[in-house]
N, C-alpha and C positions, 0 to 999 in steps of 0.2 A: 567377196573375199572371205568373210566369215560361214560363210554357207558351206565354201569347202573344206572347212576344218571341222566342220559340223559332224555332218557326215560319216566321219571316220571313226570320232570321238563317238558318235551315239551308237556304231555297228559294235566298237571296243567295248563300252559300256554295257549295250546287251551281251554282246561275246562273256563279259566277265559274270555278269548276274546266271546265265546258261551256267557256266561250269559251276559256281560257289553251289546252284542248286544240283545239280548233276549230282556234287561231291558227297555233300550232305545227305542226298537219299543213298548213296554205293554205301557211306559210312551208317547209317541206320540199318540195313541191308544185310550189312558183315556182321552186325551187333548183335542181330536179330538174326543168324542163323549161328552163331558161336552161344548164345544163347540155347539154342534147341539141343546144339551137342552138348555141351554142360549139363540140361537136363538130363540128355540119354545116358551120358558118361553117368551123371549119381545115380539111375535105376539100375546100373549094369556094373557099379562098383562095388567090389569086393570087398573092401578093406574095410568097409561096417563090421565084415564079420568077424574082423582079425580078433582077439582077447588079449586088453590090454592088459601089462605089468603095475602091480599096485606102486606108488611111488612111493619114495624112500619117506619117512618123516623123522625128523629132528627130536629123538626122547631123553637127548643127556649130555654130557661131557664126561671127558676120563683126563686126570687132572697126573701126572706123576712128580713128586715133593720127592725131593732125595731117591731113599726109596721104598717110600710108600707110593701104591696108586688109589687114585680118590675118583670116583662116578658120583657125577654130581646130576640128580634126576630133573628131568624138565617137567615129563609125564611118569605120573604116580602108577597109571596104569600097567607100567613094565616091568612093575618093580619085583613082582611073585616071579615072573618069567626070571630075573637078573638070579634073585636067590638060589633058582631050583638050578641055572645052571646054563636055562636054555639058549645059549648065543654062540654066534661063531666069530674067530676074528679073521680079518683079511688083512694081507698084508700087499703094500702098494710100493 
């Protein structure tokens, strides 16, 4: 009696150990050739060459008291540009 449940249970057991391994090599498989296109795609992309925009950086505050307005300097370095004039404003 237990011989025929056996049987079944051991064909299932290998059935199951087949696929987990099947699975596991199809998925190292797909890994390993999205891999190879990843490589091709950075030898073949473009967009190294783009030239980047310098980023904004933070040199100050503009403070308006009644009505005075007050520029409060973060970096000292802007400060001959502020003098002589050279800034533009945006308005948002």
């Amino acid at each position: 009696m237990s011989l025929d449940l056996l049987i079944p249970f051991g064909i299932l057991l290998a059935l199951v150990i087949y696929l987990i391994y099947t699975r596991t090599k199809f998925e190292k498989n797909v890994v390993n050739i999205y891999e190879k296109k990843f490589d091709e795609w950075k030898k073949h992309d473009s967009s190294n060459d783009r030239k980047e925009k310098p980023c904004k950086e933070l040199v100050g505050l503009i403070y308006k008291e009644e009505y005075n307005i007050t520029m409060e300097l973060l970096d000292e370095s802007v400060k001959s540009q502020i003098q002589r004039g050279k800034f533009t404003l945006k308005d948002k």
